[in-house]
N, CA, C, O and CB atoms as a CASP TS submission, in Angstrom:
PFRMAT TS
TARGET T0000
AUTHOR 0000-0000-0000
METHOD Language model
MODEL 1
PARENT N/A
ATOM      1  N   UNK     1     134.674  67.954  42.893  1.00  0.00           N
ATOM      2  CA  UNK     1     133.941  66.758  43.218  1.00  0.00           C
ATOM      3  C   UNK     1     133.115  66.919  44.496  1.00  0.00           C
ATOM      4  O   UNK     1     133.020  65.900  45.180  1.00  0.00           O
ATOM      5  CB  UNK     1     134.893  65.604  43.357  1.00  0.00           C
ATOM      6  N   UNK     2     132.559  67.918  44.894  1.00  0.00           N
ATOM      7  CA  UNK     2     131.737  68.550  46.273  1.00  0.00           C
ATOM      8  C   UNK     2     130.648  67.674  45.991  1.00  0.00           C
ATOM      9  O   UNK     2     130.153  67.167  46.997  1.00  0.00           O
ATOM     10  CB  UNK     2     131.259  70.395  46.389  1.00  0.00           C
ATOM     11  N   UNK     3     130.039  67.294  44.688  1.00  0.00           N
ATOM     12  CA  UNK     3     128.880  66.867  44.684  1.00  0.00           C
ATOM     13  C   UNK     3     128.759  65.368  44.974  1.00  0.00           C
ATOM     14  O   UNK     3     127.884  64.640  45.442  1.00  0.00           O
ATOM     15  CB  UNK     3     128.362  67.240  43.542  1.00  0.00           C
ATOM     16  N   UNK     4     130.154  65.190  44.442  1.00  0.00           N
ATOM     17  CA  UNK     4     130.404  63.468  44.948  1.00  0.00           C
ATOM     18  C   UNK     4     130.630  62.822  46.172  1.00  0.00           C
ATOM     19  O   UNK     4     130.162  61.810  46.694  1.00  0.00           O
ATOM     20  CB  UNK     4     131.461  62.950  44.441  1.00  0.00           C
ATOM     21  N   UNK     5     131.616  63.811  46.559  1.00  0.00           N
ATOM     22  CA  UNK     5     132.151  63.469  48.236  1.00  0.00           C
ATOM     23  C   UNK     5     131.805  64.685  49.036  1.00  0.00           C
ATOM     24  O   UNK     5     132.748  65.394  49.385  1.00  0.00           O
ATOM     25  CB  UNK     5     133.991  63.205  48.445  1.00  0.00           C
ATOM     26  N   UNK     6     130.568  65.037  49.384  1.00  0.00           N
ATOM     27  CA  UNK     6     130.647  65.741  50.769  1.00  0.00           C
ATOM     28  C   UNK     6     131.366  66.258  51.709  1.00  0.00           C
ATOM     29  O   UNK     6     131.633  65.516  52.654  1.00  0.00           O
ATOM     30  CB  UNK     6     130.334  65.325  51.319  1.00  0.00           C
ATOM     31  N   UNK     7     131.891  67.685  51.725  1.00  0.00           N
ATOM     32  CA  UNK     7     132.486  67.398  53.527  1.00  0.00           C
ATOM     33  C   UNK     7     131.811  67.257  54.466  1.00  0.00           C
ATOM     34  O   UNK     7     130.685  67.689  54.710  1.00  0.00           O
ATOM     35  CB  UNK     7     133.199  68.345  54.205  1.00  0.00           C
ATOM     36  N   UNK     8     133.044  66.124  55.509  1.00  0.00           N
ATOM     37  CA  UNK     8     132.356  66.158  56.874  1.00  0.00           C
ATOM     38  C   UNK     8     131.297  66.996  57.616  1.00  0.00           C
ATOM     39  O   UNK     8     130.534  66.328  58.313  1.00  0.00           O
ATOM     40  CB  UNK     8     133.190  66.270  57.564  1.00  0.00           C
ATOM     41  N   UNK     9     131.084  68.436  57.602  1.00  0.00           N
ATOM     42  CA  UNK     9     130.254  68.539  58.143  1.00  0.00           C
ATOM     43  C   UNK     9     129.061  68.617  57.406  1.00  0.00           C
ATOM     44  O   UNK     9     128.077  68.217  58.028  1.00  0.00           O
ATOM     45  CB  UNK     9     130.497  69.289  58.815  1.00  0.00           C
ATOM     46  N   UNK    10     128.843  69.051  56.157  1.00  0.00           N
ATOM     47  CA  UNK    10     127.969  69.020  55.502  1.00  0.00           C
ATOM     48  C   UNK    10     127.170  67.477  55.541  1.00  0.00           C
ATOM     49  O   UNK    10     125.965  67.360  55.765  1.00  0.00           O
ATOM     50  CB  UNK    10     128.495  69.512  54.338  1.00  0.00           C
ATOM     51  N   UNK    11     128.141  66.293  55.264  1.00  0.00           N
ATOM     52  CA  UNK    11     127.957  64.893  55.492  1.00  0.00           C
ATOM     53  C   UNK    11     126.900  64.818  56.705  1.00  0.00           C
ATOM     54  O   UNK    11     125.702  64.622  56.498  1.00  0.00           O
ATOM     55  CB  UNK    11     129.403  64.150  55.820  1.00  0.00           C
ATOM     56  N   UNK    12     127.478  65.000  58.054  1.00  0.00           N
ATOM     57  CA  UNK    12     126.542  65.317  58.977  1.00  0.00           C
ATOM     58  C   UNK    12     125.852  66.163  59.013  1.00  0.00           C
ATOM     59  O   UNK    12     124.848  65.640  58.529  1.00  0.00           O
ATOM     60  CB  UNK    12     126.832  65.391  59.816  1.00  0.00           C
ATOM     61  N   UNK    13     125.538  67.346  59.274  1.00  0.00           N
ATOM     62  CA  UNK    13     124.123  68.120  58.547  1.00  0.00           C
ATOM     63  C   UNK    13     123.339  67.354  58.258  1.00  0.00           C
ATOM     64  O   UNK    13     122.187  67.474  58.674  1.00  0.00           O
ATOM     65  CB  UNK    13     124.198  68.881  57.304  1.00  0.00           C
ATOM     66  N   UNK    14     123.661  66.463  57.564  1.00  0.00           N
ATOM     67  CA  UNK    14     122.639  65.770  56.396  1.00  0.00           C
ATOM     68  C   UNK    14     121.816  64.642  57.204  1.00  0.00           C
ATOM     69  O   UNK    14     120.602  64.437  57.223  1.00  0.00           O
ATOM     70  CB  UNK    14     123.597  64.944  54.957  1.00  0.00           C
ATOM     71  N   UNK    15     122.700  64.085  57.758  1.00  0.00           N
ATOM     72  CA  UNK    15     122.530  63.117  58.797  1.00  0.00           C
ATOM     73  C   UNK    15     121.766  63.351  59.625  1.00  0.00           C
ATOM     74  O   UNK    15     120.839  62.544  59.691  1.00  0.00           O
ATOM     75  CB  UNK    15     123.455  62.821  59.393  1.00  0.00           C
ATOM     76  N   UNK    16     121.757  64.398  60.536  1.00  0.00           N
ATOM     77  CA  UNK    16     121.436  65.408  61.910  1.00  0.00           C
ATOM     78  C   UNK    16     119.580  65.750  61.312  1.00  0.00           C
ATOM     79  O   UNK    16     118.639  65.593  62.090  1.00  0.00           O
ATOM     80  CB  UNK    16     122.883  67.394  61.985  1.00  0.00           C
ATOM     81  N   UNK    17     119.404  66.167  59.997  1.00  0.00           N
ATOM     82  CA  UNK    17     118.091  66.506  59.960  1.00  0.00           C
ATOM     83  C   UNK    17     117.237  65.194  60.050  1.00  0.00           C
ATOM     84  O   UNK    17     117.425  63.992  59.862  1.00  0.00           O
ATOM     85  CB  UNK    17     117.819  67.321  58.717  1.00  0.00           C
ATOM     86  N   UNK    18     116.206  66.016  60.430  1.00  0.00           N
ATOM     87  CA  UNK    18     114.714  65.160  59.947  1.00  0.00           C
ATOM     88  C   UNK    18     114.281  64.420  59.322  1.00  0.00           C
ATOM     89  O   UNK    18     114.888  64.778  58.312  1.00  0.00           O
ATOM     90  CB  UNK    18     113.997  65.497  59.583  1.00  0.00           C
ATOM     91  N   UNK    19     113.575  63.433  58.914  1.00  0.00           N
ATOM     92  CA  UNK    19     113.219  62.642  57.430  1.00  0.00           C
ATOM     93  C   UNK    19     112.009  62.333  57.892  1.00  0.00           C
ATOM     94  O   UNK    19     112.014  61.605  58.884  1.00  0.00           O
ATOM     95  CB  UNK    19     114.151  61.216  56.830  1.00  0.00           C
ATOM     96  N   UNK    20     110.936  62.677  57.461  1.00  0.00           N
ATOM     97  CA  UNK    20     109.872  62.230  57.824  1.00  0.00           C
ATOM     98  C   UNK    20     109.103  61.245  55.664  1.00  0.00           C
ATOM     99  O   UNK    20     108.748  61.801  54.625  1.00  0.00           O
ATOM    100  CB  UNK    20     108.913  64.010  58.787  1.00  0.00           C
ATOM    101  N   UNK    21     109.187  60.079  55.958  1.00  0.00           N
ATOM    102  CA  UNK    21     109.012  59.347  54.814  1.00  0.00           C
ATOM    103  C   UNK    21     107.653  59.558  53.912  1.00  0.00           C
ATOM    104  O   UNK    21     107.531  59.373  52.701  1.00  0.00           O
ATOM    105  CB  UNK    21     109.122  58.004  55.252  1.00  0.00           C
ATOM    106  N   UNK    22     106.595  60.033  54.931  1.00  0.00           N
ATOM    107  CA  UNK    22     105.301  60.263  54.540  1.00  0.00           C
ATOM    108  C   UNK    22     105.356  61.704  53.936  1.00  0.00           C
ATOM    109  O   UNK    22     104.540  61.817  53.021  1.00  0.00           O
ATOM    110  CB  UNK    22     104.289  60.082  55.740  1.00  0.00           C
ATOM    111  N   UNK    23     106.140  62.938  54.199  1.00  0.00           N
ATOM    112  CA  UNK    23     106.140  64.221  53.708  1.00  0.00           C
ATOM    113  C   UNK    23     107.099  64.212  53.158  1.00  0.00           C
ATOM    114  O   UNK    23     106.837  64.999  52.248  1.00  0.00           O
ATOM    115  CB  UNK    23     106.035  65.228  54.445  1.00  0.00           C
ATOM    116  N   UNK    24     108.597  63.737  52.923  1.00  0.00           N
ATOM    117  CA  UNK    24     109.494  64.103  52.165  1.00  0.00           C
ATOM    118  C   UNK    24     109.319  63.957  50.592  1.00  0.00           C
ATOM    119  O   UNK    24     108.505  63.124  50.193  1.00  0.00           O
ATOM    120  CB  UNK    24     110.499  63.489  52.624  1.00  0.00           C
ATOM    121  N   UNK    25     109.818  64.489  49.950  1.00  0.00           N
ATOM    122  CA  UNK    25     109.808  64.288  48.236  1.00  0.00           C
ATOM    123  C   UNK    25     110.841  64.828  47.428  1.00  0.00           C
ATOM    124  O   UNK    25     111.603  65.554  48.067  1.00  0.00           O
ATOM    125  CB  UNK    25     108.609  64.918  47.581  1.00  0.00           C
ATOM    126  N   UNK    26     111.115  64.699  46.180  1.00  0.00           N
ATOM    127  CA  UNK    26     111.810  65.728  45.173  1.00  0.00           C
ATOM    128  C   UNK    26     111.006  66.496  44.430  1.00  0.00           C
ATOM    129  O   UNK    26     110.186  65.968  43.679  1.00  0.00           O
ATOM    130  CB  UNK    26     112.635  65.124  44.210  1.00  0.00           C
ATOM    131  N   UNK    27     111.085  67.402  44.498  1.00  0.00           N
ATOM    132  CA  UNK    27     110.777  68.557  43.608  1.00  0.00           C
ATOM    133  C   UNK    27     111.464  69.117  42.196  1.00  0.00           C
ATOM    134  O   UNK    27     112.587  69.618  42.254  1.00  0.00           O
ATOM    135  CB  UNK    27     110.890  69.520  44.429  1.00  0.00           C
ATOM    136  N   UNK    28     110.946  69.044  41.266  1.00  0.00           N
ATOM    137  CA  UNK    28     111.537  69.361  39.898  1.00  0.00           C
ATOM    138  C   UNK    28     111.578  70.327  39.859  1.00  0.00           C
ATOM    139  O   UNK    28     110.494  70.898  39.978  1.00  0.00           O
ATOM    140  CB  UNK    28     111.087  69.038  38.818  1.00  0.00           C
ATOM    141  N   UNK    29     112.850  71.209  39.665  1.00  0.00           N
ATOM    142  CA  UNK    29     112.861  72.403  39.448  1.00  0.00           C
ATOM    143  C   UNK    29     113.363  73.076  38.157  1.00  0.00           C
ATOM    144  O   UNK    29     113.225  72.249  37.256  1.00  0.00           O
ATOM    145  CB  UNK    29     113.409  72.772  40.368  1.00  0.00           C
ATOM    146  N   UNK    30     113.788  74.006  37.767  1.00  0.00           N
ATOM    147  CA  UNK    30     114.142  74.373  36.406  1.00  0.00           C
ATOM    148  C   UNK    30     115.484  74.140  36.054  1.00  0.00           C
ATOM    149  O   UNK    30     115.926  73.479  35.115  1.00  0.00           O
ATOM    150  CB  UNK    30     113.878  75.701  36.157  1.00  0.00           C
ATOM    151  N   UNK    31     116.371  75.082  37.370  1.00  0.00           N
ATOM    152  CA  UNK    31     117.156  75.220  37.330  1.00  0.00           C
ATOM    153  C   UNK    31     118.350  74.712  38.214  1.00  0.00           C
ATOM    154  O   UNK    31     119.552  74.907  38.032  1.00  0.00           O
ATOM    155  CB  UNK    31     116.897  76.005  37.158  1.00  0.00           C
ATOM    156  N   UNK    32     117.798  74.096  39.098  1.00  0.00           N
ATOM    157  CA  UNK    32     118.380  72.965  39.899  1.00  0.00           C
ATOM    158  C   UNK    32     118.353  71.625  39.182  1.00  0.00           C
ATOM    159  O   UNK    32     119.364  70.923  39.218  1.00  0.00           O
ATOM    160  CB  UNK    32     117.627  72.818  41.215  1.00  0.00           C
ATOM    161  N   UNK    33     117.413  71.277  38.622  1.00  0.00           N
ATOM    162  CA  UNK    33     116.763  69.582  38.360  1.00  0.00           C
ATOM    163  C   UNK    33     116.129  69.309  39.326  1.00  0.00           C
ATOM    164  O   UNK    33     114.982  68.962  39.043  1.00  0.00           O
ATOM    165  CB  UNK    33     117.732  68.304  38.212  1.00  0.00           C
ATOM    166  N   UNK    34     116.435  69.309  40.685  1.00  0.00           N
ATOM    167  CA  UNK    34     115.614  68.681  41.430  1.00  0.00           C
ATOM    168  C   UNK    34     116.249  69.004  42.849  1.00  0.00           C
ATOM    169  O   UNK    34     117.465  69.009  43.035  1.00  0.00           O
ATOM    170  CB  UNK    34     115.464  67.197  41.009  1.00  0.00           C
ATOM    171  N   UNK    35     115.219  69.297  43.921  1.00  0.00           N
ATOM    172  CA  UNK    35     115.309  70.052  44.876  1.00  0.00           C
ATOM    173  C   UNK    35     114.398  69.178  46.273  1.00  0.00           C
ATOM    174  O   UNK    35     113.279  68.701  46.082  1.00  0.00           O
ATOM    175  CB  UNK    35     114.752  71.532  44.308  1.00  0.00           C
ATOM    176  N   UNK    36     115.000  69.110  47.417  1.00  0.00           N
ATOM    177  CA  UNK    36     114.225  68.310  48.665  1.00  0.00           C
ATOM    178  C   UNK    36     113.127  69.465  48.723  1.00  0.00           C
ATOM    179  O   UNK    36     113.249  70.664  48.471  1.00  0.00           O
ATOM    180  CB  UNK    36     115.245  68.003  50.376  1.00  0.00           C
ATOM    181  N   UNK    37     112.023  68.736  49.133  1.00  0.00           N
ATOM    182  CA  UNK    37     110.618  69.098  49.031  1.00  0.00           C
ATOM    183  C   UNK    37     109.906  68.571  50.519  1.00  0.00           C
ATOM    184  O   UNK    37     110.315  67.737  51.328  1.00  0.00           O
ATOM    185  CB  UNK    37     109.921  68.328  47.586  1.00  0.00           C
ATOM    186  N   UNK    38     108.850  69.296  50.520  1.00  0.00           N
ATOM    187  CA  UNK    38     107.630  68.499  51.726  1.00  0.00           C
ATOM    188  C   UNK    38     106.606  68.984  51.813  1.00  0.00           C
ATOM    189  O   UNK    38     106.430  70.181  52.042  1.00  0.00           O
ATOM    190  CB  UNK    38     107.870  68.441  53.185  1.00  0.00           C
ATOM    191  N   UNK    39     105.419  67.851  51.587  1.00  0.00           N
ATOM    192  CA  UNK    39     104.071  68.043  51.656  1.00  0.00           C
ATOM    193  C   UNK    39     103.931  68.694  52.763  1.00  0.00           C
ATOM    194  O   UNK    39     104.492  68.363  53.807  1.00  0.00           O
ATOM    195  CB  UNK    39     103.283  66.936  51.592  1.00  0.00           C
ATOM    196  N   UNK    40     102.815  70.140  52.580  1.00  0.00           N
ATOM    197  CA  UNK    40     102.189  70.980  53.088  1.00  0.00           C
ATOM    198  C   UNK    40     100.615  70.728  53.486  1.00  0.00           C
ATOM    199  O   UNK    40      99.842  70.909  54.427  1.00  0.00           O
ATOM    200  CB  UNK    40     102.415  71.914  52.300  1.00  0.00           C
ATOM    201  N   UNK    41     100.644  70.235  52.258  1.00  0.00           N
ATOM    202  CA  UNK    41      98.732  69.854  52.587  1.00  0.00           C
ATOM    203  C   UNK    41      98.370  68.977  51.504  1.00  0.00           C
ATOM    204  O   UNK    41      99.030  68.697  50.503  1.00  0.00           O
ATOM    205  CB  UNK    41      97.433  71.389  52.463  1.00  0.00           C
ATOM    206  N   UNK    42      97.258  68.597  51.840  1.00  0.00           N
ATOM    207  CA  UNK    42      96.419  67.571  50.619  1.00  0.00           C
ATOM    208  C   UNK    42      94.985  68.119  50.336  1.00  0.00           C
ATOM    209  O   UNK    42      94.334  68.600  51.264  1.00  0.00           O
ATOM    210  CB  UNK    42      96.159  65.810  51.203  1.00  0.00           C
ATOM    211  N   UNK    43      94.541  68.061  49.219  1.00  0.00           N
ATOM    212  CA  UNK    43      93.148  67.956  49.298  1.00  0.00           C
ATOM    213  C   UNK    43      92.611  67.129  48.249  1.00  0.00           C
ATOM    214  O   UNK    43      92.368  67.784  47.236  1.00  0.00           O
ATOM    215  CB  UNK    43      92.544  69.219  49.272  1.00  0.00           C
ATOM    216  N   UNK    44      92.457  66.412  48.198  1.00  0.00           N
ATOM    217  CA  UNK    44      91.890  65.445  46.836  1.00  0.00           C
ATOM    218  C   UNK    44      93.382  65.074  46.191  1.00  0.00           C
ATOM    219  O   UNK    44      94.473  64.848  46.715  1.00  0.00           O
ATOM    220  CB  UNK    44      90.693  66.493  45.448  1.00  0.00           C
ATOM    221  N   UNK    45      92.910  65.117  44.777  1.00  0.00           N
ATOM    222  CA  UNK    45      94.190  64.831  44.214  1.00  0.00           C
ATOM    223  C   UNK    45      95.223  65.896  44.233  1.00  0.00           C
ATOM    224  O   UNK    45      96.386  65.584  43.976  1.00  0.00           O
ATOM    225  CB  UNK    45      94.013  64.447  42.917  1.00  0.00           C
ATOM    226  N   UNK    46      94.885  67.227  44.536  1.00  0.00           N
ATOM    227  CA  UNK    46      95.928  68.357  44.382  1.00  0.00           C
ATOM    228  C   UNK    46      96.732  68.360  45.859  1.00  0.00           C
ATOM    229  O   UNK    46      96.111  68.198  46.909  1.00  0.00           O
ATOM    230  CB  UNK    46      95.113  69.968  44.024  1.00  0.00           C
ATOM    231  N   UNK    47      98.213  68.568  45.814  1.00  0.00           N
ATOM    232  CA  UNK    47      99.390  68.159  46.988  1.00  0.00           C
ATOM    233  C   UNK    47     100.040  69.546  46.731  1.00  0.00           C
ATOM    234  O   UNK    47     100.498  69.945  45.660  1.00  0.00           O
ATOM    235  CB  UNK    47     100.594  66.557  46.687  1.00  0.00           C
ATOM    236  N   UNK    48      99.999  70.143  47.808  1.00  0.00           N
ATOM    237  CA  UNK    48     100.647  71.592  47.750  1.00  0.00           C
ATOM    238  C   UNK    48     102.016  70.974  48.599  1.00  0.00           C
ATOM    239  O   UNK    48     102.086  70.206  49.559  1.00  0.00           O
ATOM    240  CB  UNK    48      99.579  73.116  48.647  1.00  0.00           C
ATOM    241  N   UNK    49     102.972  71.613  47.862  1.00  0.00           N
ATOM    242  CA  UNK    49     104.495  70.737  48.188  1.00  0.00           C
ATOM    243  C   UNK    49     105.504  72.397  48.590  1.00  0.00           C
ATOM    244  O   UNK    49     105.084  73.333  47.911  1.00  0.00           O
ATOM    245  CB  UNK    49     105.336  69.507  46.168  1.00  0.00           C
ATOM    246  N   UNK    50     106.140  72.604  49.109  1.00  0.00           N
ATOM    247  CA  UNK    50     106.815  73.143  50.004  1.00  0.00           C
ATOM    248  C   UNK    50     108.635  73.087  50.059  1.00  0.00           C
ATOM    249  O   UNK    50     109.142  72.463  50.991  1.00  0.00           O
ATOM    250  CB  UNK    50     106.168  72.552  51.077  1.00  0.00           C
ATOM    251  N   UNK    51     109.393  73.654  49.192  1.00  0.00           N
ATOM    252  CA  UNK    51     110.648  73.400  48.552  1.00  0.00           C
ATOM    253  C   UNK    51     111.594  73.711  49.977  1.00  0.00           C
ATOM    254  O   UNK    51     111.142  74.126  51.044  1.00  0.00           O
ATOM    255  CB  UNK    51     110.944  74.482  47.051  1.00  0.00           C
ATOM    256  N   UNK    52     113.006  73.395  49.678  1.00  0.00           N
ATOM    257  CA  UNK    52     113.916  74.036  50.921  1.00  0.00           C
ATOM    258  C   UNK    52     114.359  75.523  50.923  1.00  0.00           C
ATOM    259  O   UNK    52     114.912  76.054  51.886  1.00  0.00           O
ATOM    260  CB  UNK    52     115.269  73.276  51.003  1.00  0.00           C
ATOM    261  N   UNK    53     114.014  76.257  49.545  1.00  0.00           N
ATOM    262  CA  UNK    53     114.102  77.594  49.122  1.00  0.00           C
ATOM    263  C   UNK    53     113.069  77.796  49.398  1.00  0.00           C
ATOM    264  O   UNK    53     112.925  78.794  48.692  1.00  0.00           O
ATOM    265  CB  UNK    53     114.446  78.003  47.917  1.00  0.00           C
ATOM    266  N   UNK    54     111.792  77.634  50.057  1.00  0.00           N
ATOM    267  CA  UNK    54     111.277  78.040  50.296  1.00  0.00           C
ATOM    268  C   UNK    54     109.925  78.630  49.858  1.00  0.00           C
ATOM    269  O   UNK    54     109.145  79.216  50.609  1.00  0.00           O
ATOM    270  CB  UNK    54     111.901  78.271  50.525  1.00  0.00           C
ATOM    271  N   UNK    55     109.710  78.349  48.264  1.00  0.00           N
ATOM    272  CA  UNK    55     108.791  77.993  47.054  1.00  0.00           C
ATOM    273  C   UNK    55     107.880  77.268  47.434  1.00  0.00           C
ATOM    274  O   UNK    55     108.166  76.205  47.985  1.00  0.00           O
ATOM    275  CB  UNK    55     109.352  77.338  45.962  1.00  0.00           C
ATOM    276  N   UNK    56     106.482  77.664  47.234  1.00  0.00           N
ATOM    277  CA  UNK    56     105.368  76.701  47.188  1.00  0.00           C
ATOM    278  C   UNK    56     104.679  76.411  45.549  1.00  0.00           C
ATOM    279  O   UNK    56     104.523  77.163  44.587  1.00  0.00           O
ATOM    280  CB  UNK    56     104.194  77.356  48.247  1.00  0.00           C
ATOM    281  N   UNK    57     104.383  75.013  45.765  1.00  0.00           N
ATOM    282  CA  UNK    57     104.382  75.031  44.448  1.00  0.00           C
ATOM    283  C   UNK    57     103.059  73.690  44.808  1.00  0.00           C
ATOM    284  O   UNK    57     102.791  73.231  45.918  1.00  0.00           O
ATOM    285  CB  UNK    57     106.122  74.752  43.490  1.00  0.00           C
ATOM    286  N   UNK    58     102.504  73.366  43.639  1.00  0.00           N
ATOM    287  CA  UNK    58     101.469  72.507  43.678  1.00  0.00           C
ATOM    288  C   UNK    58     100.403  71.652  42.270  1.00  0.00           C
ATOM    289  O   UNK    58      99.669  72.044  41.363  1.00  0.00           O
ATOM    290  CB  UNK    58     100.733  73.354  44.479  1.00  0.00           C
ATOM    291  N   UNK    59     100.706  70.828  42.601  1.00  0.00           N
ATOM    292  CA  UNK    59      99.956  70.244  41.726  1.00  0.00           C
ATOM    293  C   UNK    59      99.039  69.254  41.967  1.00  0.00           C
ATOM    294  O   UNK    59      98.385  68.780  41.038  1.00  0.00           O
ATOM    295  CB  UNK    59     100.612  69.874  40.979  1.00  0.00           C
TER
END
């Protein structure tokens, strides 16, 4: 049940980072489902997005 209940420090970790509301996102991934993400750049309609593995990806 790791995915349900967190440990404590992981719990905090979580807490402790960043959140910026304007760049954060989920990212769909294959093999995860879905992965924390953050806008890199914009240009028109195309959003180059920036995974926590470290993947750039864009659409």
């Amino acid at each position: 049940m790791p995915f349900l209940a967190p440990p404590d420090k992981g719990r905090i970790e979580g807490m402790n980072k960043p959140y910026d509301i304007k760049r954060s996102c989920w990212v769909k991934d294959e093999k995860e489902g879905f992965i924390a993400g953050e806008n890199q750049s914009e240009h028109g309609d195309q959003v180059t997005m920036k995974t926590i593995t470290n993947k750039l990806g864009g659409k």
